[in-house]
N, C-alpha and C positions, 0 to 999 in steps of 0.2 A: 240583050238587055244589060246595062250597067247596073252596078252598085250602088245601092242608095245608102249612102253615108245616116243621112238622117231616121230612117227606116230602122236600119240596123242597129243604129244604139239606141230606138227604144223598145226594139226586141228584144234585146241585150240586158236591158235592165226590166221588162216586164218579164221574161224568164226567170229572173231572178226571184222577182216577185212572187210569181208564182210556187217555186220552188220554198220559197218562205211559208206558205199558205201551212204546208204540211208539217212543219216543229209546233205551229202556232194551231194546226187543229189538236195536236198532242197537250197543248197546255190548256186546250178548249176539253177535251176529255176528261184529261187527266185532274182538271179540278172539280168535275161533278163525279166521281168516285169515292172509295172509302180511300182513306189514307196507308193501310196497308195495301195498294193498289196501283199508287199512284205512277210508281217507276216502271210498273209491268203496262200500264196503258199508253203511258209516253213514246217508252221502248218500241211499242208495235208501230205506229207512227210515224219515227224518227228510223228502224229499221226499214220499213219497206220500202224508202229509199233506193237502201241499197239493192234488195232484190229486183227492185222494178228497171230500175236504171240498166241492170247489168243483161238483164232480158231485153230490153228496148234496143240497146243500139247492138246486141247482136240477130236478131230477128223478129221483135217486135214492131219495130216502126216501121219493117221492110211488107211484112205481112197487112199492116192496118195500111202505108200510103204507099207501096206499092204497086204496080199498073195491075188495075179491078183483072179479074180473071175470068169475070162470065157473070152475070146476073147479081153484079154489084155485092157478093157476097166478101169473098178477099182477095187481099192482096195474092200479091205474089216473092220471089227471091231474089228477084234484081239489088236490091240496100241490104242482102245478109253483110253483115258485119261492117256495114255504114261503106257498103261499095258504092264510088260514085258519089259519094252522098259528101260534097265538098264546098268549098267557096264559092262556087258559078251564082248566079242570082238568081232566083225562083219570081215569079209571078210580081210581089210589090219591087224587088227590087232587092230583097231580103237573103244573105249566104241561103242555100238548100240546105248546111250543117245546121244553120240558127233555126229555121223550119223544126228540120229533126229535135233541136234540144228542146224547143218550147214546147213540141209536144210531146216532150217526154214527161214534163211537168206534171202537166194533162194524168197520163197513165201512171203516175206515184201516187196523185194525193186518191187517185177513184178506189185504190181497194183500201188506202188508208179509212175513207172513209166508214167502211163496212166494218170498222173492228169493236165502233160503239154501242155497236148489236150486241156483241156478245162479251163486254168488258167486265173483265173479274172472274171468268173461269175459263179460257181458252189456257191448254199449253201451248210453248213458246215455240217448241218443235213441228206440232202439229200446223199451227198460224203460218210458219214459215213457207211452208209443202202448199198450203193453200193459197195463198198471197201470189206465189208462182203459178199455183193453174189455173187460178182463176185470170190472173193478169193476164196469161195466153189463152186460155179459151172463152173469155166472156169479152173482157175490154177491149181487144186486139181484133176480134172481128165486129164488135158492134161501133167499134171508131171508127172501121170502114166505111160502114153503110152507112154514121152519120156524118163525119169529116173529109171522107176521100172524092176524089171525083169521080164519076160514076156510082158511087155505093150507093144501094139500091133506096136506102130514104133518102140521100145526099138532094140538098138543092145548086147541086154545080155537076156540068154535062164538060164531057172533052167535046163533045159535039159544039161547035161556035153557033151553027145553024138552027140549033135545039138544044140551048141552054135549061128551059124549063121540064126537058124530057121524064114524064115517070110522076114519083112522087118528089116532094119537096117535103120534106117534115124540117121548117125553119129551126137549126138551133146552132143561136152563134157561138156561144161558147161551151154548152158539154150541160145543158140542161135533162136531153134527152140519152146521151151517150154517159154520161156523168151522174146525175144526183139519180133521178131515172135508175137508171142501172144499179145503182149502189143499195137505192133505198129500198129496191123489191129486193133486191141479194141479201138486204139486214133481212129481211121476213124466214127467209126461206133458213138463215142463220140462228134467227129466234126457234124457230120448232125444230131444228135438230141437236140446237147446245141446250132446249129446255133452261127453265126458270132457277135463279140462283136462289144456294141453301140460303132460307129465312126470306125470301123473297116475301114480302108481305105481311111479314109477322116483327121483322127484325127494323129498324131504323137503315137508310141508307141513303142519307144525304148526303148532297155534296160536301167535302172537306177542304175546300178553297177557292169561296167560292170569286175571291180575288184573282183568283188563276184563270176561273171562266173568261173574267169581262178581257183581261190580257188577252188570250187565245181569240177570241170574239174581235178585238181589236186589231190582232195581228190579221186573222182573215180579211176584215173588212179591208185593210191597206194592201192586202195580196190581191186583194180579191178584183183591185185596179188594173190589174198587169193580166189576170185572168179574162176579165171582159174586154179592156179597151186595148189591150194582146192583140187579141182575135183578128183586129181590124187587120193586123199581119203589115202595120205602118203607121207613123205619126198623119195621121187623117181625119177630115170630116166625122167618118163613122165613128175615130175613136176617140172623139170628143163626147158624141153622142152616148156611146156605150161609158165612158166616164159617169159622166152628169147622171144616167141611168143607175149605172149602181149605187152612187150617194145616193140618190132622191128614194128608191126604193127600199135598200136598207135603212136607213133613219126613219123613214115612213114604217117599214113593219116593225121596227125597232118599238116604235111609240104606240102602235095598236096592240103588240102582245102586254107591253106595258100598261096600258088601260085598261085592257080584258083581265089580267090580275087583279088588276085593282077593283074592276068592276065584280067578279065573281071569286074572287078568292079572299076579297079583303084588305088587302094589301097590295099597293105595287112592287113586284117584282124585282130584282136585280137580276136574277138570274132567269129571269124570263126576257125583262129588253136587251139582254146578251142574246136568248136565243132567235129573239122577235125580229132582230139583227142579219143572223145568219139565215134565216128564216127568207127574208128578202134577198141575203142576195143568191139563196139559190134559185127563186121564184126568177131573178132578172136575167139571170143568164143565157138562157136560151133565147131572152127578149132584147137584148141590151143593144144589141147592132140594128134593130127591127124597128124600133117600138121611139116616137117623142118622149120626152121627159115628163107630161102630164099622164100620158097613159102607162108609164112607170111606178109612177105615183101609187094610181091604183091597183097593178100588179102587188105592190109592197104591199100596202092597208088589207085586201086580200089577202095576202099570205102571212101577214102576222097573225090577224085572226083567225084563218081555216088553220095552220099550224099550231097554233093555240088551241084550238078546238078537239085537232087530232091527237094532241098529246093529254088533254084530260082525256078523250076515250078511252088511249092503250091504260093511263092509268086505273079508268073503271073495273074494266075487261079482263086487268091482269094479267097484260100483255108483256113480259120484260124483256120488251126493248132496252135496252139499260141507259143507255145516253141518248134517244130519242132519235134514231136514224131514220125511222119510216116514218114519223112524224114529219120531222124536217127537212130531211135531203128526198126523200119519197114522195111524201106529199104536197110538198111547195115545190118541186120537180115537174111533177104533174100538173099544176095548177100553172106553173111557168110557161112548158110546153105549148099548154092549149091555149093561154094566155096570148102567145106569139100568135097563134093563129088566128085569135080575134083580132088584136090590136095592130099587124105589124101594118108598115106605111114604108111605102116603094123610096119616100123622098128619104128614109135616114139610108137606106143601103145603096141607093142606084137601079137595084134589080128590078125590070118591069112587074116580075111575079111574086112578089115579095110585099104581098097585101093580102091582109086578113082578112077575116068577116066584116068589120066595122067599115072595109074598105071596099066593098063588095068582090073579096074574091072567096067563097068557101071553101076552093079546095084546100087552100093553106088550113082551114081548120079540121077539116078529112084527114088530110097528110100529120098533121099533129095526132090525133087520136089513132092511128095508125102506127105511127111513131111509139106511142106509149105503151099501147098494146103489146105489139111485136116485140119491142124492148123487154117490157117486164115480161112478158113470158119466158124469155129465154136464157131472160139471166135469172130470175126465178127457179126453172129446171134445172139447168146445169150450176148453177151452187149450191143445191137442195143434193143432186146427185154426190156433186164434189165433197160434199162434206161430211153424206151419209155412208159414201167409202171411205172415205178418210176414219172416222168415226167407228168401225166395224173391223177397219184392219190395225190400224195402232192407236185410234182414242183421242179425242180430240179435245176432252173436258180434264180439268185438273180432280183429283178427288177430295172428297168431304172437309179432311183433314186439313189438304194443299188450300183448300177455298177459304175453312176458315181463319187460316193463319195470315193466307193473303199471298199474292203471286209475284211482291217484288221479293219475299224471302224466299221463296217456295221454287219459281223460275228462272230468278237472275240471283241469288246469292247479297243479297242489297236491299236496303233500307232508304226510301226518301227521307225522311226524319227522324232524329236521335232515341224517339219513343215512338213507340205505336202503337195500335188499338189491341195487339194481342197480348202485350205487356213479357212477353219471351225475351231472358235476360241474352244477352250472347256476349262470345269471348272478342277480344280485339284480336285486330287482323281480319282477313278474306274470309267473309261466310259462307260456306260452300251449302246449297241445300241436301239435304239430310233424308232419310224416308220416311214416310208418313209416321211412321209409329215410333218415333223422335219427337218429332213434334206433338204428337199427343203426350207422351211422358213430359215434355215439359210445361205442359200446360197445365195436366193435371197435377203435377209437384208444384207449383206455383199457385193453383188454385190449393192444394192443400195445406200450403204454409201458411197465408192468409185466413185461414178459419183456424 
């Protein structure tokens, strides 16, 4: 197979895209927080970058797309430290290195996502320790079994003869392996980090919320390289998977935004930002599958049911804190199964690659299997990871550290020249101090004052 020049540069630059998704979920976090918060939510973000990256190309990517080892479960050693893994041209036509980086992409922004579970009291130490085992022990094998050939939900056989062998749990872009994954992993992060001081009693709105619709903005423009990526080539499919994620996010965009309006009172801004994102996790697993009308109403769906889910956790008093199992969990889910109603043989090529509405149901089987097996297991094993993490050096910051805020408290630094704790500080590097520091200074501050 030759080089396909055209392939390549828009892998090239859909990687990139990709890669952007993950500063720009940081400034989608970091402006639904308290302002004393805002550089400790960024930072997680913008750091797991580097942890993810430096895992990936030394046995990451070798374990998730390396040759299946028995029962679709993992790879294998053949790519440890990107052996082989060169310029030759893989399948479109595409370097096997450009393969590798794109989805490395993939494996940065999935535990990124997991940190708006629990934003405003994780330490920075702890976060770090877990970013790395969860990225190897949850996303590394569950990329397998949804992206590699052979893995055991994969809809791609090495067998030529029995392309359709097994199951197929359709998911083009990381709906299943991705939001799936992240958003049962926010749950299982919610009931071992427990509800933040003043959860429910205290005010905690967002403090920018201009930095939302930015972040919301930069996803939706990543979020083109994410799906229409996929196609692994400037192609038919990833025209289609284009067109799919516009029509679906601006479609959920406008139903969270009505559903505000209709039951809260008001339209939202910070709801058609999430009404936004809301779509385009719901398309992803759909985007390569699905025409652009039954996109449509994947979006309308999932602005609504996400909309729906996040007034619950708010009844329930659930603190999710930035609405992960809302969004990325439950429009994940609704994506998923969604593909298995909707998908249609003509946008992919694939004879099997039809849904319910198409008369095949096992696509829809293979989807609720897919969600199942997913959340279960990434559910146990970051519920595990965290309650040892948590037992042996602590995972939560304390009373003191929470309410002063975790950009001073964790990183030494201040997003903005004032802040909600009003603690005067000297110029130069702020180093953090120990808890009972910062209470003296609060209370000599609060004492001057009266």
């Amino acid at each position: 197979m030759e080089l396909d020049s055209g392939n390549t540069a828009w892998m090239l630059v859909a990687s990139a895209l990709v890669l952007f998704m993950t500063p720009g979920l940081g400034f989608f976090y970091a402006g639904l927080t308290r302002n004393k918060n805002v550089l400790a939510t960024i930072m997680q973000s913008f750091i797991t970058t580097g942890v993810v990256a430096v895992l990936w190309v030394t046995v990451g990517y070798s374990l998730a797309f390396g040759p299946d080892q028995g029962l679709g479960i993992i790879g294998n050693f053949d790519f440890v430290g990107l052996k082989d893994v060169g310029p030759e041209p893989i399948a479109t036509g595409i370097p096997h290195l450009m393969f590798m980086s794109f989805q490395m992409m993939f494996a940065i922004i999935t535990p990124a996502l997991i940190t708006g579970a629990f934003a405003e009291r994780a330490k920075f130490g702890p976060f770090l320790i877990f970013t790395a085992l969860w990225s190897l022990l949850v996303y590394v094998p569950v990329a397998h079994w949804v992206f590699a050939t052979d893995g055991w939900l994969s809809a791609f056989s090495s067998n030529p003869d029995a392309p359709d062998i097994g199951l197929n749990s359709l998911d083009f872009a990381g709906g299943l392996a991705i939001h799936v994954n992240a958003g049962v992993a926010a749950i299982a992060a919610v009931l071992v980090f427990g509800k933040r001081k003043g959860y429910g009693t205290e005010s905690m709105e967002p403090h920018d919320i201009t930095m939302v619709v930015l972040g919301a903005a930069i996803l939706w423009v990543g979020w083109f390289g994410f799906n229409a990526g996929s196609a692994l080539g400037a192609n038919g499919q990833a025209a289609y998977a284009f067109v799919n994620t516009a029509v679906a996010a601006a479609t959920a965009g406008l139903a969270w935004t009505l559903a505000s309006w209709q039951f809260g009172g008001k339209p939202s801004v910070v709801g058609a930002a999430a009404g936004v994102v809301a779509g385009l996790v719901a398309v992803t697993p759909a985007a390569g599958y699905v025409m652009p009308m039954q996109a449509l109403i994947i979006g309308l769906v999932a602005g609504a049911l996400c909309y729906g889910a996040v007034r619950l956790r708010a009844r329930i008093g659930f603190d999710d804190s930035l609405d992960v199992v809302g969004v990325h969990g439950v429009g994940g889910v609704w994506g998923a199964l969604a593909t298995g109603i909707f998908a249609d043989e003509k946008v992919s090529g694939l004879s099997y690659a039809n849904g319910l509405m198409n008369g095949e149901w096992h696509r829809f089987t293979d989807a609720l299997i897919g969600v199942g097996a997913i959340g279960a297991y990434s559910f146990l094993v970051t519920f595990v990871l965290l309650k040892v993490l948590d037992l042996t050096i602590g995972i939560r910051v304390s009373e003191d550290e929470e309410e002063l805020g975790l950009d001073l408290t964790q990183h030494g630094e201040r997003g903005y020249t004032t802040d909600e704790t009003g603690v005067p500080l000297g110029v130069g590097n702020v180093l953090p101090a120990p808890p009972a520091t910062y209470t003296a200074a609060i209370k000599g501050q609060s004492a001057a004052q009266h």
